[in-house]
C-alpha positions as a Markdown table, in Angstrom:
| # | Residue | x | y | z |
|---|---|---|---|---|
| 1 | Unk | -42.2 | 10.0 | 31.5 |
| 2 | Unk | -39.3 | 12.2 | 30.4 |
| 3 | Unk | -38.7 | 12.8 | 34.6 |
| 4 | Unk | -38.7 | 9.6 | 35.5 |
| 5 | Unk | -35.2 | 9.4 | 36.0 |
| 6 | Unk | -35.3 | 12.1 | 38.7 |
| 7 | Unk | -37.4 | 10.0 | 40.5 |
| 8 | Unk | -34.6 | 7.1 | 40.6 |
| 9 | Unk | -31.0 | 7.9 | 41.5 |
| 10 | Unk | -29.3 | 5.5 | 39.6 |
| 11 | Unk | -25.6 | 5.7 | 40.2 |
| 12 | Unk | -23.3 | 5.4 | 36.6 |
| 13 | Unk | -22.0 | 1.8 | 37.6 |
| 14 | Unk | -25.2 | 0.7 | 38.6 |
| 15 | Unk | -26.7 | 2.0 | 34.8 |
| 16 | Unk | -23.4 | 1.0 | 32.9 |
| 17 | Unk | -23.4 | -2.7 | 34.9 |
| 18 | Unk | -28.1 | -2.9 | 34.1 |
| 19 | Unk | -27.3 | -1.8 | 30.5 |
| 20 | Unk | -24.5 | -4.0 | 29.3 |
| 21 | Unk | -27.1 | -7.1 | 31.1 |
| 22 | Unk | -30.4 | -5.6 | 29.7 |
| 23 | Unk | -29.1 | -5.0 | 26.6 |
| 24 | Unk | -27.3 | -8.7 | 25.6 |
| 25 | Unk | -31.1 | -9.6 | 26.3 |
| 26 | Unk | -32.6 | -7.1 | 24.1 |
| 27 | Unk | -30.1 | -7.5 | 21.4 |
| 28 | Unk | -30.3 | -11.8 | 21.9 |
| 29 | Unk | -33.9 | -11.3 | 21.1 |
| 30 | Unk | -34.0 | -9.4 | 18.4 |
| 31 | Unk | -32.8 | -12.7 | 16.7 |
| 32 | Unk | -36.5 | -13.8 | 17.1 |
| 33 | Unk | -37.5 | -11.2 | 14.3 |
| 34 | Unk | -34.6 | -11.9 | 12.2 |
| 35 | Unk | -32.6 | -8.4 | 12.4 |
| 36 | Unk | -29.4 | -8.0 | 14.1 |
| 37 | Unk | -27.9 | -7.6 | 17.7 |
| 38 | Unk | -27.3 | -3.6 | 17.4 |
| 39 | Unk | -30.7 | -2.4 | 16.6 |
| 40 | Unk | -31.5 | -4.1 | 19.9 |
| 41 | Unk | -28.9 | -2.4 | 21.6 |
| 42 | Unk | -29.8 | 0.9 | 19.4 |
| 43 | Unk | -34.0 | 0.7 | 20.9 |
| 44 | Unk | -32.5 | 0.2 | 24.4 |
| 45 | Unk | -30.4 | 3.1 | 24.1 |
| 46 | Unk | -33.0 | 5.1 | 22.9 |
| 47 | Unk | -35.3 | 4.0 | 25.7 |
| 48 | Unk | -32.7 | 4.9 | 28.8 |
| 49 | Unk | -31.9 | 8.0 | 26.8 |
| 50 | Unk | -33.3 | 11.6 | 26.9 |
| 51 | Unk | -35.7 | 10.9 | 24.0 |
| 52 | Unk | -38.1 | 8.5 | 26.8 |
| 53 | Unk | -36.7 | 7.8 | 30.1 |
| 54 | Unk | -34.1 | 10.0 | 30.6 |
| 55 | Unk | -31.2 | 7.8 | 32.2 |
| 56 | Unk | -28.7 | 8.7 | 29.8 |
| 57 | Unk | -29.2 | 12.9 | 29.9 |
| 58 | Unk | -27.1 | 14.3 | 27.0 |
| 59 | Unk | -24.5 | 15.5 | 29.9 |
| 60 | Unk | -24.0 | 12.1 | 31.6 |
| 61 | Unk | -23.7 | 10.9 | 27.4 |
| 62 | Unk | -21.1 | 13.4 | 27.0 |
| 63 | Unk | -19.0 | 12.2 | 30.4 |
| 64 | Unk | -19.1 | 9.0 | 29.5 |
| 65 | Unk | -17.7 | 9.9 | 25.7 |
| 66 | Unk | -14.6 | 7.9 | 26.4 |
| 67 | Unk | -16.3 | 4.7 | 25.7 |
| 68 | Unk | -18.0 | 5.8 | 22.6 |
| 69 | Unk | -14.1 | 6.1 | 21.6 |
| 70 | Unk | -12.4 | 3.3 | 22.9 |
| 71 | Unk | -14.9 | 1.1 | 21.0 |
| 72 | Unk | -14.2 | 2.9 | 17.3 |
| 73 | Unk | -10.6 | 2.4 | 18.8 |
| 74 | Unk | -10.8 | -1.6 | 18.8 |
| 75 | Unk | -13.3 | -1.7 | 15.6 |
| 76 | Unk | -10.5 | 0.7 | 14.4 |
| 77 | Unk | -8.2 | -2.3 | 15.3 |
| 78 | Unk | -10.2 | -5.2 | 13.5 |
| 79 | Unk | -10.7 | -3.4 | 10.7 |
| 80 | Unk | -6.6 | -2.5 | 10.0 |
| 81 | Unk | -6.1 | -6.3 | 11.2 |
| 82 | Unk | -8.0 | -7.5 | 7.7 |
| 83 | Unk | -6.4 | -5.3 | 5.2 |
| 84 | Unk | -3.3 | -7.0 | 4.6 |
| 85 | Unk | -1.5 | -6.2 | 1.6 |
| 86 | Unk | -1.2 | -9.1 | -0.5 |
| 87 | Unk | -5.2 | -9.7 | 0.1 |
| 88 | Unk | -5.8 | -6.4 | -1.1 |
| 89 | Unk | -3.8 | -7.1 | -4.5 |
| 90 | Unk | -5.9 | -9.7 | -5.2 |
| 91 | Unk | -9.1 | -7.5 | -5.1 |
| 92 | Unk | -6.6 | -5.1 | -7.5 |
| 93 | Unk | -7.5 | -1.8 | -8.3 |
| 94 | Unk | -11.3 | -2.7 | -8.6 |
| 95 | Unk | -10.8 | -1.6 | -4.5 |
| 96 | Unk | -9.6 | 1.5 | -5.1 |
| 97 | Unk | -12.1 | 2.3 | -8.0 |
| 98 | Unk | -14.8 | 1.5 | -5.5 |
| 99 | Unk | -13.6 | 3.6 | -2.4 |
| 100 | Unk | -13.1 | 6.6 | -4.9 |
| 101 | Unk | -16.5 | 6.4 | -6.9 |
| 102 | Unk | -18.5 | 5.5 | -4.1 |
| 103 | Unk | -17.2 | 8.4 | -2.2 |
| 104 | Unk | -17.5 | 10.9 | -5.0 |
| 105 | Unk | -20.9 | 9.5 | -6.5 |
| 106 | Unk | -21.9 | 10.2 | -2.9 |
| 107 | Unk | -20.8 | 13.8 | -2.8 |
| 108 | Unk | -21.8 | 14.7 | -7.0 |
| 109 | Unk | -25.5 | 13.2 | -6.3 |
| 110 | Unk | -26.4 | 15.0 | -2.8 |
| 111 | Unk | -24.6 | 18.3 | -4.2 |
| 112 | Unk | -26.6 | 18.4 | -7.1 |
| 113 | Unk | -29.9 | 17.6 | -5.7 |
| 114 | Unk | -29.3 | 19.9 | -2.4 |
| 115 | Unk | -28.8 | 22.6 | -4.6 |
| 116 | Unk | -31.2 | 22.1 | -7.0 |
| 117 | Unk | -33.5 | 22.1 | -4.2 |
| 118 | Unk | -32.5 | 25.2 | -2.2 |
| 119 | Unk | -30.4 | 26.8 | -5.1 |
| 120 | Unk | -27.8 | 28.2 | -1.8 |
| 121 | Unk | -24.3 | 26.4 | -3.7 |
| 122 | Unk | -22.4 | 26.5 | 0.3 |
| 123 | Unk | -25.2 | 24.4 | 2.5 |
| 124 | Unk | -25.1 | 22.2 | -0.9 |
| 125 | Unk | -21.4 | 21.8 | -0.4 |
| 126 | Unk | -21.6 | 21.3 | 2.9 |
| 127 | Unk | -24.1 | 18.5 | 2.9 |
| 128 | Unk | -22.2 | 16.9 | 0.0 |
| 129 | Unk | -18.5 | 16.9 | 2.1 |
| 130 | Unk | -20.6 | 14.8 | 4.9 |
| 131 | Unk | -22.2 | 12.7 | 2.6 |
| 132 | Unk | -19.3 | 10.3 | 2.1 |
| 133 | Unk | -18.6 | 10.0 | 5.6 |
| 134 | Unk | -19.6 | 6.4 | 7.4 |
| 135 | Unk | -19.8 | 4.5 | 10.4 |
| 136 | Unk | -17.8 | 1.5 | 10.4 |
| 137 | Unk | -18.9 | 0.4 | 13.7 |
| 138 | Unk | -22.2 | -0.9 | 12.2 |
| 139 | Unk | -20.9 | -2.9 | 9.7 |
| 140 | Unk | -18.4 | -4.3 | 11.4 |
| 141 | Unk | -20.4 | -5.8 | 14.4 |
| 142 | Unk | -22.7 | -7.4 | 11.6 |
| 143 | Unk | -19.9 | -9.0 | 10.1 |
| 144 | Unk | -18.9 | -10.3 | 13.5 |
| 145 | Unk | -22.0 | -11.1 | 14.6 |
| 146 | Unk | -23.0 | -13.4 | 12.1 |
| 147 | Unk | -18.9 | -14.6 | 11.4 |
| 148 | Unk | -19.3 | -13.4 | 8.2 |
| 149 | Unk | -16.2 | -14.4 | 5.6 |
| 150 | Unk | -15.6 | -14.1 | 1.8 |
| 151 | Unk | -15.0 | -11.8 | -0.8 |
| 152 | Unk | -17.9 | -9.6 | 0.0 |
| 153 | Unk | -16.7 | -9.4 | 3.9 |
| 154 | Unk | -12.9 | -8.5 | 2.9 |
| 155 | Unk | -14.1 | -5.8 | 0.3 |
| 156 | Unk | -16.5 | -4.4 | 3.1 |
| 157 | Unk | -13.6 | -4.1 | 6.1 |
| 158 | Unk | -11.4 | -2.4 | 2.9 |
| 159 | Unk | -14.1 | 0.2 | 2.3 |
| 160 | Unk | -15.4 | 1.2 | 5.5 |
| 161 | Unk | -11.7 | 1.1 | 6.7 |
| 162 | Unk | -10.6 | 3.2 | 3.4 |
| 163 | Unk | -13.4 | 6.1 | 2.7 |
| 164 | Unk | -13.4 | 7.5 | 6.3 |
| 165 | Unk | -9.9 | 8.8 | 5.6 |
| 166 | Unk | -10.9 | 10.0 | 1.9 |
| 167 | Unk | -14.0 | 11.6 | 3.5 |
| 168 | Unk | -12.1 | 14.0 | 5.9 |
| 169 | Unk | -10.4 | 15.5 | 2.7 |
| 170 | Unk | -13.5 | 15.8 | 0.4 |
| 171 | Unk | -14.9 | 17.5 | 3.7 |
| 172 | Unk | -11.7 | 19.8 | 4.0 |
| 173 | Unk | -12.0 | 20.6 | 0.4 |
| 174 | Unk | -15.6 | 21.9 | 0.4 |
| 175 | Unk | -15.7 | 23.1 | 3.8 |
| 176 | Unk | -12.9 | 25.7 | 2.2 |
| 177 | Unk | -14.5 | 25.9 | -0.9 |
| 178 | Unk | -18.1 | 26.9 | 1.0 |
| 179 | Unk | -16.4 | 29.1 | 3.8 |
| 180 | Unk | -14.6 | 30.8 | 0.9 |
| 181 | Unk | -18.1 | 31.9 | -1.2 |
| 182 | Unk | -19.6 | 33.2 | 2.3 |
| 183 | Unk | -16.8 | 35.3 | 2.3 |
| 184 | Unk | -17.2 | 36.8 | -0.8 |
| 185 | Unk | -20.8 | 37.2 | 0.2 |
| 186 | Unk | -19.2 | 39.9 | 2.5 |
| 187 | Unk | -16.8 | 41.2 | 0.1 |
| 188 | Unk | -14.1 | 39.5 | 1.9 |
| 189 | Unk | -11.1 | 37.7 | 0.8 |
| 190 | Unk | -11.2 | 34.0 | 1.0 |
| 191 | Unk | -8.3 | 34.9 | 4.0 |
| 192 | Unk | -6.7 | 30.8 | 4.7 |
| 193 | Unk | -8.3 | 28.8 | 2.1 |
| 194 | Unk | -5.0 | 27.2 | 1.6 |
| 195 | Unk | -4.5 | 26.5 | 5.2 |
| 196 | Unk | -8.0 | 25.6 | 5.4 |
| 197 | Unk | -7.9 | 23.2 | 2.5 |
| 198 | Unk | -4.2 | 21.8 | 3.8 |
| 199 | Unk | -6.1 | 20.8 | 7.4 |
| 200 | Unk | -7.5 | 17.6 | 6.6 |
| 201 | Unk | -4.4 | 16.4 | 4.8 |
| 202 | Unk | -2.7 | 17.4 | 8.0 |
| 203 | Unk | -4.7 | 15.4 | 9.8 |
| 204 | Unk | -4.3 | 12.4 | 8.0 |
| 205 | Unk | -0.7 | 12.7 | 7.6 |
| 206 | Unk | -0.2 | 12.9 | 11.8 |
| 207 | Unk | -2.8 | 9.7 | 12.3 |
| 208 | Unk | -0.5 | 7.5 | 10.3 |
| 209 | Unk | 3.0 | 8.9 | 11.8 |
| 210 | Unk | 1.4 | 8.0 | 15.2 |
| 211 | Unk | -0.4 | 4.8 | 13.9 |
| 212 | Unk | 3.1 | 3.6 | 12.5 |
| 213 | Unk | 5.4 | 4.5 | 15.5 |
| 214 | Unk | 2.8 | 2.8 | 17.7 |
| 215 | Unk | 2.8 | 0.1 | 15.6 |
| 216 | Unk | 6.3 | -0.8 | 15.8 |
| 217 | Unk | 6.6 | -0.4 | 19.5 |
| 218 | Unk | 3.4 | -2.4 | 20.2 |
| 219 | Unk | 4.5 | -5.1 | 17.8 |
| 220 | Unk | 8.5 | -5.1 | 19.3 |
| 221 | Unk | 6.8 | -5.6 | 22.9 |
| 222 | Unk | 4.0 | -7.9 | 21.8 |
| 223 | Unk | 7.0 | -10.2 | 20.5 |
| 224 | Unk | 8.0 | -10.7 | 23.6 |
| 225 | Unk | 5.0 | -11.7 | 25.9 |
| 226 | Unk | 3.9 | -15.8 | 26.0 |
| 227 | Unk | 0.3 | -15.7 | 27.9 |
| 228 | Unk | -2.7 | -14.1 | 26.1 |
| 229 | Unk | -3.6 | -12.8 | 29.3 |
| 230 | Unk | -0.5 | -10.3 | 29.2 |
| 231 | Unk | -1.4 | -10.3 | 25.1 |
| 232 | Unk | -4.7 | -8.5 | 26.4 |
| 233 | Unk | -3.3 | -6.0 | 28.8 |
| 234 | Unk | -0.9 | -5.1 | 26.0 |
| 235 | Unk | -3.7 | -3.9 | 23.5 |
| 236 | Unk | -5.7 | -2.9 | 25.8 |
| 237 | Unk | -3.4 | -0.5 | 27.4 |
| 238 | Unk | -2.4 | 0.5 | 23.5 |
| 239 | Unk | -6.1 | 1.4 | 22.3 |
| 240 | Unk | -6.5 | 3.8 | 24.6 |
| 241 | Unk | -2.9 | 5.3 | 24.9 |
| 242 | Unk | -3.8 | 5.8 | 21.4 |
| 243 | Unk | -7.0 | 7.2 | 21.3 |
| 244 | Unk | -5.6 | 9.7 | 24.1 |
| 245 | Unk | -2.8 | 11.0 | 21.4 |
| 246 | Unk | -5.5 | 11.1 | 18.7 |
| 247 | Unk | -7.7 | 13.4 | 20.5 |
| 248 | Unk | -4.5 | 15.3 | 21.9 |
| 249 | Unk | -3.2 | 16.3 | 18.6 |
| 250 | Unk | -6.8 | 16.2 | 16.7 |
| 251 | Unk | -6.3 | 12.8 | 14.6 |
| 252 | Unk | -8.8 | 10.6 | 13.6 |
| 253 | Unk | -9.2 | 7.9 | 15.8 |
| 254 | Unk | -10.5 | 5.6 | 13.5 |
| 255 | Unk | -7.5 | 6.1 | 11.4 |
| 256 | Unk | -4.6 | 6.3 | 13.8 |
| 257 | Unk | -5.8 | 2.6 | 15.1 |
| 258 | Unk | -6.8 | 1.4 | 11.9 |
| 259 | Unk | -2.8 | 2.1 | 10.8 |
| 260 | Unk | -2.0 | 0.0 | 13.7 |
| 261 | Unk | -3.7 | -2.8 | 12.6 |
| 262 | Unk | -2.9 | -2.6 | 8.9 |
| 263 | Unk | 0.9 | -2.3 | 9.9 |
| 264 | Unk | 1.0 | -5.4 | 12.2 |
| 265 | Unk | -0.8 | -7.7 | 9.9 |
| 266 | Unk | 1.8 | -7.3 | 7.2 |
| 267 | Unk | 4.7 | -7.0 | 8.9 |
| 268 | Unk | 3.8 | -10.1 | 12.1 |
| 269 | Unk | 3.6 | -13.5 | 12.3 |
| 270 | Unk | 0.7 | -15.0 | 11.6 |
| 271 | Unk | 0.3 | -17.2 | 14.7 |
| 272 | Unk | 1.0 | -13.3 | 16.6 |
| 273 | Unk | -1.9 | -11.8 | 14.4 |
| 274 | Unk | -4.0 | -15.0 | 15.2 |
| 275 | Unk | -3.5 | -14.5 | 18.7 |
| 276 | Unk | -4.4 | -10.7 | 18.4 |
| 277 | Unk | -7.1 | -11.3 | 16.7 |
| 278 | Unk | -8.8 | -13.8 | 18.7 |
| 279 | Unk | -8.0 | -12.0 | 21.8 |
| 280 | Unk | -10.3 | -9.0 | 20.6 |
| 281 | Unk | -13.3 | -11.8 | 19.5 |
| 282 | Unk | -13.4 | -12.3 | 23.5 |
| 283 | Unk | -14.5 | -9.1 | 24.7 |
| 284 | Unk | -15.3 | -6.4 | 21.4 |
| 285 | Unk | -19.3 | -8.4 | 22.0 |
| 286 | Unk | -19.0 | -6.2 | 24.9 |
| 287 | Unk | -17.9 | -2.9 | 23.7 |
| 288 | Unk | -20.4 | -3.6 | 20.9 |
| 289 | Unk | -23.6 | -3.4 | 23.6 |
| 290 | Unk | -22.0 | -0.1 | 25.5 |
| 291 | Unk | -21.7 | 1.3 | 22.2 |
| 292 | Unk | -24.5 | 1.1 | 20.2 |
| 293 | Unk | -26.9 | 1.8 | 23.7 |
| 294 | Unk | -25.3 | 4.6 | 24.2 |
| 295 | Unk | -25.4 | 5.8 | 20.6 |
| 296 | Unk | -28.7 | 4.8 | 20.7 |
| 297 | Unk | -29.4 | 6.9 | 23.7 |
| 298 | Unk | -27.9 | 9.8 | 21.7 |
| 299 | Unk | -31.0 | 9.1 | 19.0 |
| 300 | Unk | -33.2 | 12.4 | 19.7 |
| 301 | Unk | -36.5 | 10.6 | 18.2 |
| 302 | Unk | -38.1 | 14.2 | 18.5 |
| 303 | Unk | -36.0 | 15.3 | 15.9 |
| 304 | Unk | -37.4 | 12.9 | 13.2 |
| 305 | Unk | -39.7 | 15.5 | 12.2 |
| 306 | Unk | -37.4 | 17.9 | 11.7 |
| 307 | Unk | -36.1 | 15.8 | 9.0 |
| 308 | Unk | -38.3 | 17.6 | 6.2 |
| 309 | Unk | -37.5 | 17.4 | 2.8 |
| 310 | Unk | -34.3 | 18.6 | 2.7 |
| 311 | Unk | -33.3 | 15.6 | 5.0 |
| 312 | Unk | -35.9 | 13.1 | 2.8 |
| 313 | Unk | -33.5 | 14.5 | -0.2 |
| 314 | Unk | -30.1 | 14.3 | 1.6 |
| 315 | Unk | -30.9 | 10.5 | 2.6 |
| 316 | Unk | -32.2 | 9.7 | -1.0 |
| 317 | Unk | -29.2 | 11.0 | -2.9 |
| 318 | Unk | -26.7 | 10.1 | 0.0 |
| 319 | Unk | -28.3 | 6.4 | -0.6 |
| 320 | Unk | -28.3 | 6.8 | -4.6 |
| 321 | Unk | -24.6 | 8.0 | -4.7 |
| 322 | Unk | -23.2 | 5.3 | -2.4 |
| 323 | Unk | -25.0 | 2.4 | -3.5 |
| 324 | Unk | -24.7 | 3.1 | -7.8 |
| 325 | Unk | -20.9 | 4.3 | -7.1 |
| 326 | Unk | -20.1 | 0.9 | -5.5 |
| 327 | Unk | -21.4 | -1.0 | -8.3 |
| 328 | Unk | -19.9 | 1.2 | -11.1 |
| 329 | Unk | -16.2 | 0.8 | -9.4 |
| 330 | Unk | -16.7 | -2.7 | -8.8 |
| 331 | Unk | -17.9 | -3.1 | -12.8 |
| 332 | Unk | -14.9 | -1.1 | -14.0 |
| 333 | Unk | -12.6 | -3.0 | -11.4 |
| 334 | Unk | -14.2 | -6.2 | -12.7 |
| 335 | Unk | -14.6 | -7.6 | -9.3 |
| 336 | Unk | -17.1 | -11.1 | -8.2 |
| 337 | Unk | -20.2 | -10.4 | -9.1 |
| 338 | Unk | -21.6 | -10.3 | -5.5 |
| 339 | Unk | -19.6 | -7.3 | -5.0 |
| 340 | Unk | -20.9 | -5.5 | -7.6 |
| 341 | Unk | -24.7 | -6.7 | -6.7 |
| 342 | Unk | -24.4 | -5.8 | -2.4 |
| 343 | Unk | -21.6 | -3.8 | -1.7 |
| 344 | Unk | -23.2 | -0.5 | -1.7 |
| 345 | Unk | -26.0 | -2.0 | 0.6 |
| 346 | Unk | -23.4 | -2.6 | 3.3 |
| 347 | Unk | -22.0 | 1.3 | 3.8 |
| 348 | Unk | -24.8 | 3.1 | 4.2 |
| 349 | Unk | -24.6 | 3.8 | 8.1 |
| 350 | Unk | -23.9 | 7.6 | 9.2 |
| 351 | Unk | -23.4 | 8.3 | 12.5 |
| 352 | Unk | -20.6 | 10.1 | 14.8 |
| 353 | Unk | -17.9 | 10.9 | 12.1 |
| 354 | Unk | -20.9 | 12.7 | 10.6 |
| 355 | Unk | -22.6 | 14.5 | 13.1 |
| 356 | Unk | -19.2 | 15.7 | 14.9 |
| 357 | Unk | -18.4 | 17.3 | 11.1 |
| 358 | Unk | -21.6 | 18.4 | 11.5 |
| 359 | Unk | -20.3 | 20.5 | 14.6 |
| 360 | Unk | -17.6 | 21.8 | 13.4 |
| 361 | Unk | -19.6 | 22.9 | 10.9 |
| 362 | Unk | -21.8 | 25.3 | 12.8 |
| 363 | Unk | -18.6 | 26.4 | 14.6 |
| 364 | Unk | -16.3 | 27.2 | 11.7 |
| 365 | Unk | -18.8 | 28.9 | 10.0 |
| 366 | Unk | -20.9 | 31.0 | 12.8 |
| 367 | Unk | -21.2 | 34.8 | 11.9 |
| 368 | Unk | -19.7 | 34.1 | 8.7 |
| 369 | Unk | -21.5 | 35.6 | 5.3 |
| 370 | Unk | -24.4 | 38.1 | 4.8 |
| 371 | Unk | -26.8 | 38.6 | 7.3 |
| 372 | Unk | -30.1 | 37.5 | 6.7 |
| 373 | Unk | -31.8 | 38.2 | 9.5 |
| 374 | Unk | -31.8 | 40.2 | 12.8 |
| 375 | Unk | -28.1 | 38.4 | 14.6 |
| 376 | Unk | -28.3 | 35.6 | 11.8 |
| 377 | Unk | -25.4 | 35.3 | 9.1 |
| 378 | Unk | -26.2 | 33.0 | 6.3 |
| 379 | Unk | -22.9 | 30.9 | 7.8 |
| 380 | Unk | -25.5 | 30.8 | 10.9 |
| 381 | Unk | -28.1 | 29.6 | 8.7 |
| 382 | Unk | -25.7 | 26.8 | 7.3 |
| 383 | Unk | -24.8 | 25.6 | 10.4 |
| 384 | Unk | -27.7 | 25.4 | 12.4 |
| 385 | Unk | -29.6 | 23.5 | 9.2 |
| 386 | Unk | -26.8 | 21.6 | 8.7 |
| 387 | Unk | -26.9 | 20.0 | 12.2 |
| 388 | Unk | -30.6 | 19.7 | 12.4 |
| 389 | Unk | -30.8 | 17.3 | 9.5 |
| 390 | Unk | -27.7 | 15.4 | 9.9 |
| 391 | Unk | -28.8 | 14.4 | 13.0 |
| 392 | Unk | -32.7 | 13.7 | 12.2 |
| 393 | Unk | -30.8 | 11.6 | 9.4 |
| 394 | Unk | -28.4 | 9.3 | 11.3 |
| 395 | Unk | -31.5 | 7.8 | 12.9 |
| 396 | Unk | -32.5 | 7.0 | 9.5 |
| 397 | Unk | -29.4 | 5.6 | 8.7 |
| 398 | Unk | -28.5 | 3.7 | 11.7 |
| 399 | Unk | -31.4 | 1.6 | 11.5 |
| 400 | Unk | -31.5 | 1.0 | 7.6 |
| 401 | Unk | -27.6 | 0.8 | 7.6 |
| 402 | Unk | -26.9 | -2.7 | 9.8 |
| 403 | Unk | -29.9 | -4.5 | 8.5 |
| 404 | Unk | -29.3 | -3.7 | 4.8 |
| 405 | Unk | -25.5 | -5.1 | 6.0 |
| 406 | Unk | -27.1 | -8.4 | 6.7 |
| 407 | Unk | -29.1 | -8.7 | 4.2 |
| 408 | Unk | -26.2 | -8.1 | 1.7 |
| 409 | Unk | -24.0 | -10.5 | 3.7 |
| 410 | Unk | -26.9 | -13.6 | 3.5 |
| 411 | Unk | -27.6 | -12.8 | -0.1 |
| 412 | Unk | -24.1 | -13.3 | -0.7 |
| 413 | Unk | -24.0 | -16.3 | 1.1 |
| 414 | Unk | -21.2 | -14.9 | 3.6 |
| 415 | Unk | -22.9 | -15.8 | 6.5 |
């Protein structure tokens, strides 16, 4: 089955033009059993990909990366477009408690346990500076799926918006931290821990210079245009200019556009913003089916059982920490009550921030530490375990991750 692909010489437009039809169909009828679009368009994607039918091969995946990017671009967009300022006061510093403790919860729980488990302190770090990393993709197509609005919905575009920018430092920090123990393994000096540590601050410091500059520029030139058919053009053309720059000088997407968004909602008009806003309803259903069929198609099933123990414990404690540090920094920020009860239901999904960390995990630490076997470094180790189960995982998570969404979103009566 896995060469049947061979067998058919599907062009790319041909499979691009059968997927975005086949998969509105798939994802239309997943309505019949009550779960979202996306995990349609996920079980497509896993079908044409490598894992069954072979369509999507991991190298025609990795050509057609650019979409995967513009799409986190515009849900970039429509996140920063709902996080406006004096919305954000009146959630208060309950937000910020939530962002922080549901980040760090994430990071104390699957430390602990990891190590407890395996007793290696690095691989423990390491797991723990992904854990806090999500994918706002998910939740953000379940919210416009299902027009979600309320309290619930605004707190949820705040946090998914927020932690991937807190979860590149906590990374940073015990990527160092780790890299710096395997060092001493060796009797080395932790040589750049400062530089190492300073990196993802770096980062995050060039994403919003470029998302502000862009963001005046777009909004000076968007001033002047009349039709919403120039509107489009305009945002399109910025998205991806973007995205480009981002991946030029190594920002987070998700950040850089995100900026964009947050700067022209509090500082444009609101029939501009309305515009904007309802220019990006018309085609982000779209993007939405390329996207999650081609992450789907990125989904190796055969590495489910991989997944182990160590991934049963990582998923667990990943879980634990984001759904009880939610609640905690919604009780201390005394925010609604539904916040407190569903928040940490709607953040669970992992996917590309996670497994590209993942990456550059078994890069950055490859021959690094003791050797523990013939060619194998315990950095090897690390890396190699690291992106075994992260991966096994994210198939855990992007399932659990969108319908828990929904289910948080009804029982808060947001939909």
């Amino acid at each position: 089955m896995e060469n049947i692909a061979h067998y058919f010489q599907v062009h790319t437009l041909m499979l691009i033009g059968a997927t975005i039809l086949i998969g509105y169909y798939f994802g239309k009828n997943m309505r019949l059993i009550k779960l979202p679009s996306i995990i349609g368009f996920m079980i497509f994607g896993a079908i044409l990909g490598p894992s069954f039918l072979d369509f999507y091969s991991d190298h025609l995946q990795e050509s057609l990366g650019f979409i995967t990017d513009i799409a986190l671009g515009f849900v970039a967009l429509s996140i920063g477009l709902e996080l406006k300022f004096s919305t954000l006061k009146k959630l208060g510093k309950g937000m910020v408690y939530v962002i922080l403790l549901e980040s760090f919860f994430a990071f104390g729980f699957v430390l602990t346990t990891i190590y407890l488990l395996t007793g290696n302190l690095p691989l423990a770090l390491v797991f723990a500076g992904i854990a806090p990393a999500s994918a706002p993709a998910g939740t953000v197509a379940i919210i416009q799926e299902y027009k979600a609005k309320g309290s619930l919905t605004k707190a949820l575009y705040t946090v998914v918006g927020f932690d991937d920018g807190l979860g590149i430092i906590i990374f940073g920090f015990a990527s160092a931290f780790a890299q710096s123990l395997l060092l001493q393994e060796t009797g080395q000096e932790a040589a750049g821990f400062l530089t190492t540590i300073l990196m993802p601050l770096e980062e995050i410091g060039i994403s919003l210079l470029i998302g502000v500059l862009t963001g005046i520029i777009f909004s000076f030139l968007s001033k002047k245009l009349k039709s919403n058919e120039d509107l489009i053009i305009l945002i399109f053309g910025f998205v991806l200019f973007t995205c480009g720059l981002s991946k030029l000088f190594h920002a987070s997407i998700i950040l850089t556009i995100m900026i964009i968004g947050i700067f022209i909602i509090n500082t444009q008009s609101a029939a501009l913003i309305r515009r904007i806003q309802e220019n990006l309803k018309t085609f982000m259903p779209l993007l939405f089916i390329l996207f999650f069929t081609l992450a789907g198609a990125n989904l190796h099933i055969s590495a489910i059982p991989s997944l182990g123990i160590l991934g049963i414990v990582y998923v667990l404690s990943r879980a634990f920490g984001l759904i009880s540090g939610a609640r905690v920094g919604a009780v201390l920020g005394k925010l609604d009550d539904k916040i407190k009860k569903y928040l940490g239901l709607g953040i669970l999904s992992q996917a590309g921030v996670a497994i590209g960390l993942s990456l550059l995990v078994k890069e950055d630490f490859h021959g690094m530490g003791r050797t523990i076997s013939e060619g194998v470094t315990s950095g090897d180790y690390i890396g190699v375990t690291i992106i075994t189960t992260v991966t096994a995982t994210c198939i855990i998570f992007e399932i659990i991750g969108p319908i828990l969404t929904k289910y948080a979103l009804s029982k808060a009566g947001e939909i």
